[in-house]
C-alpha positions in Angstrom: 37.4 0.1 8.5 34.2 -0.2 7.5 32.1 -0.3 4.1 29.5 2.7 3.5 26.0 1.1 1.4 28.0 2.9 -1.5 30.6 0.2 -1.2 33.2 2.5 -0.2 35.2 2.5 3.2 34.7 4.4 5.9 36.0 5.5 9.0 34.1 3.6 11.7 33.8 7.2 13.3 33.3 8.8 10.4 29.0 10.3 10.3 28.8 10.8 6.4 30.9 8.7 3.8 33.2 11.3 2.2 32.7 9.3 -1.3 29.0 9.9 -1.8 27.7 12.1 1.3 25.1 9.7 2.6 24.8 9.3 6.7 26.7 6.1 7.5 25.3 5.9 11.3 21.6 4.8 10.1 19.8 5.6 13.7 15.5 5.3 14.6 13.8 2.8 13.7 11.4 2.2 10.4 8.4 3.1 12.3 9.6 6.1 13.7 10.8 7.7 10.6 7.1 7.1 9.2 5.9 8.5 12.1 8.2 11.6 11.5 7.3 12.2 7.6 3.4 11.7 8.7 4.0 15.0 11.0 5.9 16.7 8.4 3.5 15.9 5.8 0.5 16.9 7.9 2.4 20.0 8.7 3.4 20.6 4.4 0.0 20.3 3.6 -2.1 22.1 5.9 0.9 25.2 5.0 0.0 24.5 1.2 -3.9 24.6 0.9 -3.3 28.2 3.6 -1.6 29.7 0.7 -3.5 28.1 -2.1 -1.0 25.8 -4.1 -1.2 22.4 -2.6 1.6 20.0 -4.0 0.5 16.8 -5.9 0.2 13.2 -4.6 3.6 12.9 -6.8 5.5 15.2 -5.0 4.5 14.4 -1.3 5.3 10.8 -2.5 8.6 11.7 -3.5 10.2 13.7 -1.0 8.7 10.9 1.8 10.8 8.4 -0.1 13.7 10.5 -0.4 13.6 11.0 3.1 13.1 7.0 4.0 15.7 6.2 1.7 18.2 8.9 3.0 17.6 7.7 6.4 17.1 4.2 5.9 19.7 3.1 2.9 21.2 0.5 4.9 17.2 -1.3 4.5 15.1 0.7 2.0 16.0 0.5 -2.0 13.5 2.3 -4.3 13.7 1.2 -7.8 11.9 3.9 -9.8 9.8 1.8 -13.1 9.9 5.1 -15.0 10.8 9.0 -15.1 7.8 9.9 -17.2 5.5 12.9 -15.2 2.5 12.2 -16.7 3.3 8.4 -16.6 3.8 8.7 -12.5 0.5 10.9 -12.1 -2.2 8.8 -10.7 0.1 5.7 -10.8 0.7 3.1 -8.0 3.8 2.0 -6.0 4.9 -1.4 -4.8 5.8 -2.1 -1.5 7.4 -5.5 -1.2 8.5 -6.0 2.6 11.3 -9.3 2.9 13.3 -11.2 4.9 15.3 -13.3 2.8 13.7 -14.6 0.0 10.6 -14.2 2.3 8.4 -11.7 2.0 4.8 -9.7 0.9 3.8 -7.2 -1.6 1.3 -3.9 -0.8 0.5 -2.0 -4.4 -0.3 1.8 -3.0 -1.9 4.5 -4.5 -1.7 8.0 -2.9 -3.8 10.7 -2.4 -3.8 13.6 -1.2 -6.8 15.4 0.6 -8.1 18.5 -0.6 -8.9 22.0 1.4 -11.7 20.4 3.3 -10.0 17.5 4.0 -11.7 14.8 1.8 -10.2 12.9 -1.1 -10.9 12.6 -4.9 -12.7 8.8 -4.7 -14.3 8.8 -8.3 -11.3 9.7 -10.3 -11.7 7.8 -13.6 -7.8 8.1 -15.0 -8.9 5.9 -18.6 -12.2 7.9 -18.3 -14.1 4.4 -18.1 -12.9 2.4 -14.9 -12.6 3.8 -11.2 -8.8 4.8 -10.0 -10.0 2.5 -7.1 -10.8 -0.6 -9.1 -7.8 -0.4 -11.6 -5.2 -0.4 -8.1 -7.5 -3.7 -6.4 -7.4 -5.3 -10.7 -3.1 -4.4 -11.1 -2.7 -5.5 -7.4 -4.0 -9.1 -7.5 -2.2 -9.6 -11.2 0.8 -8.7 -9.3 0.4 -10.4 -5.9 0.2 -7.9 -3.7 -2.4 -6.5 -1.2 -4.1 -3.4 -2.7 -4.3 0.0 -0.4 -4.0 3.6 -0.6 -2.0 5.9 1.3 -3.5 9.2 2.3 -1.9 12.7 2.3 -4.2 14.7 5.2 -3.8 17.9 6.9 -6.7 18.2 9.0 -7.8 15.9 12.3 -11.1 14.0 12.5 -12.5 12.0 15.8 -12.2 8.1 15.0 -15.5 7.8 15.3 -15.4 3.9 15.1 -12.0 3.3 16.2 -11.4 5.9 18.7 -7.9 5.9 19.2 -6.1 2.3 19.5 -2.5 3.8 18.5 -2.1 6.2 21.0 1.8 6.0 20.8 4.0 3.0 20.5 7.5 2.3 22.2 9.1 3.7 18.6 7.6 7.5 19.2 4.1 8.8 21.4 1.8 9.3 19.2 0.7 12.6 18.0 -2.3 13.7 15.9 -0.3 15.1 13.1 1.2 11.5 12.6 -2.6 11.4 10.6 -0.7 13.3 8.2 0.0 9.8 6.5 -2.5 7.4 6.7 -2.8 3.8 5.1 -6.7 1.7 4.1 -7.5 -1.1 2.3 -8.3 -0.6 -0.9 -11.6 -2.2 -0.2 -12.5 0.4 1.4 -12.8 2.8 -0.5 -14.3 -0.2 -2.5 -17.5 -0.2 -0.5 -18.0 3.8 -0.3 -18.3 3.7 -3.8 -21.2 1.2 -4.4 -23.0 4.1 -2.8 -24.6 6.9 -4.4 -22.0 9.5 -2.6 -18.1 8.2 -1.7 -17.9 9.2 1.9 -14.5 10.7 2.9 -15.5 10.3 6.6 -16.0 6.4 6.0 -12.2 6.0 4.8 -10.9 8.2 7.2 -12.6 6.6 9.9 -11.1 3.2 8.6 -7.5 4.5 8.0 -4.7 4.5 10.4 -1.4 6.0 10.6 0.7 4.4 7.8 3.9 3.7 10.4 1.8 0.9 12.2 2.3 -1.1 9.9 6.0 -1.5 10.7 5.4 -1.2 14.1 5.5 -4.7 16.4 5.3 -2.7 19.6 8.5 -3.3 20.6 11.6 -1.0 20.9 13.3 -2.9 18.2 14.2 -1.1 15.2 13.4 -3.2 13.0 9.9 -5.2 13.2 9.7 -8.9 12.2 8.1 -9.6 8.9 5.4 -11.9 10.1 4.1 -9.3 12.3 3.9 -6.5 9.5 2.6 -8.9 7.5 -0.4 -9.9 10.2 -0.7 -6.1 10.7 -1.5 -5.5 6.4 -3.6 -8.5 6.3 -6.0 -7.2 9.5 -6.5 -4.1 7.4 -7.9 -6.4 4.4 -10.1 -8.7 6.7 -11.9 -6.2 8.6 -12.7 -4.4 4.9 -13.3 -7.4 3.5 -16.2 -8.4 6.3 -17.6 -5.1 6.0 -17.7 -5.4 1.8 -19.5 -8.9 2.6 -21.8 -7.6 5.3 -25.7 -5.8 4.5 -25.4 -5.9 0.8 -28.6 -4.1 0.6 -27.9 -1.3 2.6 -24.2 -0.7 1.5 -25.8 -0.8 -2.2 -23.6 -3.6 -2.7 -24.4 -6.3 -4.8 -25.9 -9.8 -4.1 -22.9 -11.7 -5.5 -20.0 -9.8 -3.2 -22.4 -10.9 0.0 -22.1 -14.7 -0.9 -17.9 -14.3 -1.2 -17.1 -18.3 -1.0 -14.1 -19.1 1.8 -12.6 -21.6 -0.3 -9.0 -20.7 -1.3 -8.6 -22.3 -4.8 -7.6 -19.6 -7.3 -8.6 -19.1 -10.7 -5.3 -18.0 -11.7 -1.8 -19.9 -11.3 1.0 -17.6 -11.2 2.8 -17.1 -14.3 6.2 -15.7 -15.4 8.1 -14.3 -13.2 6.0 -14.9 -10.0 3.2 -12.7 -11.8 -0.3 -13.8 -11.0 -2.1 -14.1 -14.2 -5.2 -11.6 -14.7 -8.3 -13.4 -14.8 -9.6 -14.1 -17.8 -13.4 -15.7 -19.1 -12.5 -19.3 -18.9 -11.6 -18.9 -15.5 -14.7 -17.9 -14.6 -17.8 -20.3 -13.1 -20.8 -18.8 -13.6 -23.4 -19.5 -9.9 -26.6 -21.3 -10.9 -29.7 -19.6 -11.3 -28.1 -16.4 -12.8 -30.4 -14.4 -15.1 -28.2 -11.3 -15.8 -27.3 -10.6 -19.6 -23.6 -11.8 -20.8 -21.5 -9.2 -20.1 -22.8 -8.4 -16.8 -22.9 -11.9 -15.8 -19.1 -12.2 -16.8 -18.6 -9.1 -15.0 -19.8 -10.6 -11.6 -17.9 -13.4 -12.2 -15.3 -11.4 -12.5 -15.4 -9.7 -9.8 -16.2 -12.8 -7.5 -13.0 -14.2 -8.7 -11.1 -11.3 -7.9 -12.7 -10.9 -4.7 -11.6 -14.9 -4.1 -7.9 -13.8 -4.6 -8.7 -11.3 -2.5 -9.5 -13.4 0.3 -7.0 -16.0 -0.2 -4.3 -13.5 0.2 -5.5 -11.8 3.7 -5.6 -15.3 4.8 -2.6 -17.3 3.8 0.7 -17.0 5.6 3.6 -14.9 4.4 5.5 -16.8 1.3 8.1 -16.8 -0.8 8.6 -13.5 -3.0 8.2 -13.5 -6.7 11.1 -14.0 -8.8 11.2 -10.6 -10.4 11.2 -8.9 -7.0 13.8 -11.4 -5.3 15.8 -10.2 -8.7 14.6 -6.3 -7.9 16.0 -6.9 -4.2 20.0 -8.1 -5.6 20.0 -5.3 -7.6 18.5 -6.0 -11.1 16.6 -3.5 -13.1 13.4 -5.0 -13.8 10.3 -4.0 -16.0 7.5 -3.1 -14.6 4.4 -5.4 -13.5 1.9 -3.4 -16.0 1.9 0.2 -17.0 0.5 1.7 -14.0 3.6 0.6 -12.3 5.5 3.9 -10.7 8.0 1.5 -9.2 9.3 -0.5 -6.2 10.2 0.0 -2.6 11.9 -2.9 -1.2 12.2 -2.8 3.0 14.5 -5.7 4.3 13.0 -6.5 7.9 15.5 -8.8 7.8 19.8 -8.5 9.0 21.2 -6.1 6.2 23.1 -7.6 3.3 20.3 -10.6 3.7 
């Protein structure tokens, strides 16, 4: 006898657990079954804009992790922050990937591409800040790596890539795994300190969102450190390409001169939280001239971009308190109000 992840026993033959239905033989690997929803999506989409009523971010977000979770319950838990529609519209998810108490955090925003395949870059949800820069803000406070994960139903040559994921050991790869693809957030970051947000640019900077969890191996399950090197290349190469031609990139002086040091204006605070920055924290660069509010806003931003760095550099650590909590079970608030909940992967054995 065995014990289904409802807690019940099974029948060591038995396929689904007569107490709650789920699959108790959980087969493919993590990377696979991301590769699978990326097709399905692709294929979703591209059927929904032909007959005019595309589905929301929301909803391709949803059935993906229903899917995950149905497939992958033994590793995956999804621990919802609230049930509110207009709450979860536009809002991020967590993705905390652990091994033990071990572990990193991505906070994801979707999106889904529109008819001509590009994406909806400006959206303002407060009517003030960018989408963009609210997800890099909530992300740092929370300790995670910022990115987005888009929804797409049409190909495009990776014109600056080509085509370094041409299949793995998990699955070969096919072009409508593009259906789910996974950036940095700085990324989208840069396109926008030009006059027009450039689709193209993201796209060409995305990848398919199962490489993450993919350490090119047959194994089923990756090893942390390797997904972990795998979200911090993403941030690197966007972070060098924030840092790089300022003038051309319409970029500002200050992100150009991004110091390597990794001393960090904020601690973290209760809970494991990092602390958002406030204007004590901030050192102000000699020979400044701007007024006030835009010099703190620099500042700002330098700081951020400072956490930034620190945390595409440093080596995987220990995971916040309120997550280790999330991960035993415990219903936990949310990080901030933008929160749309948790996904917790354990690369690690199951029950660790």
């Amino acid at each position: 006898m065995t014990l289904c992840t409802c807690g019940q026993q099974i029948e060591a033959n038995d396929a689904f657990c007569r107490a709650c239905g789920i699959r108790t033989s959980m087969v493919g690997s993590l990377c696979g079954t991301l590769s699978r929803r990326a097709e399905l999506t692709f294929q979703a989409l591209a059927a929904e804009h032909r007959k005019g009523w595309p589905s929301s971010e929301v909803t391709h977000t949803e059935e993906n992790l229903r899917a995950i979770d149905q497939a992958h319950g033994d590793r995956v838990a999804i621990r919802p922050f609230t049930s509110d529609e207009e709450r979860l519209n536009g809002a991020d998810w967590e993705w905390w990937f652990h091994s033990g108490e071990m572990g990193f955090g991505m906070r994801v925003q979707a999106k889904r591409a529109n008819r001509s395949g590009g994406y909806d870059l400006r959206y303002r949800p407060d009517g003030e800040k960018y989408q963009n820069d609210l997800l890099i803000e909530d992300a740092v406070a929370a300790g995670c790596l910022p990115a987005y994960v888009f929804y797409n139903h049409l190909n495009w040559v990776q014109l600056r890539h080509g085509k370094p994921w041409v299949g793995c050991e998990h699955r070969p790869f096919t072009e409508g795994q593009l259906g789910c693809t996974i950036a940095s957030a700085l990324v989208v970051k840069r396109t926008l300190l030009g006059a027009r947000a450039s689709s193209r640019y993201v796209k060409d900077r995305s990848r398919p969102w199962n490489r993450i969890l993919c350490d090119g191996s047959a194994s089923e399950v990756p090893r942390l450190d390797t997904s972990f090197m795998r979200a911090q290349l993403l941030h690197r190469a966007a972070l060098a390409e924030l840092e790089k031609d300022p003038a051309r990139a319409g970029t500002s002086p200050s992100i150009a001169r991004l110091p390597t040091r990794s001393a960090l204006p904020g601690e973290p605070g209760p809970e494991g939280r990092r602390q958002r920055i406030s204007k004590d924290d901030l050192r102000r660069d000699d020979g400044e001239t701007s007024t006030p509010d835009a010099a703190t806003s620099s500042q700002a931003e330098r700081a951020l971009n400072r956490q930034l760095r620190e945390m595409a550099e440093r080596p995987v650590g220990r995971l916040p308190k309120r997550v280790r909590a999330m991960v035993r079970g415990a219903e936990m608030p949310p990080p901030d109000d933008r929160a749309a909940g948790a996904i917790l992967v354990n690369l690690g054995p199951v029950g660790d």
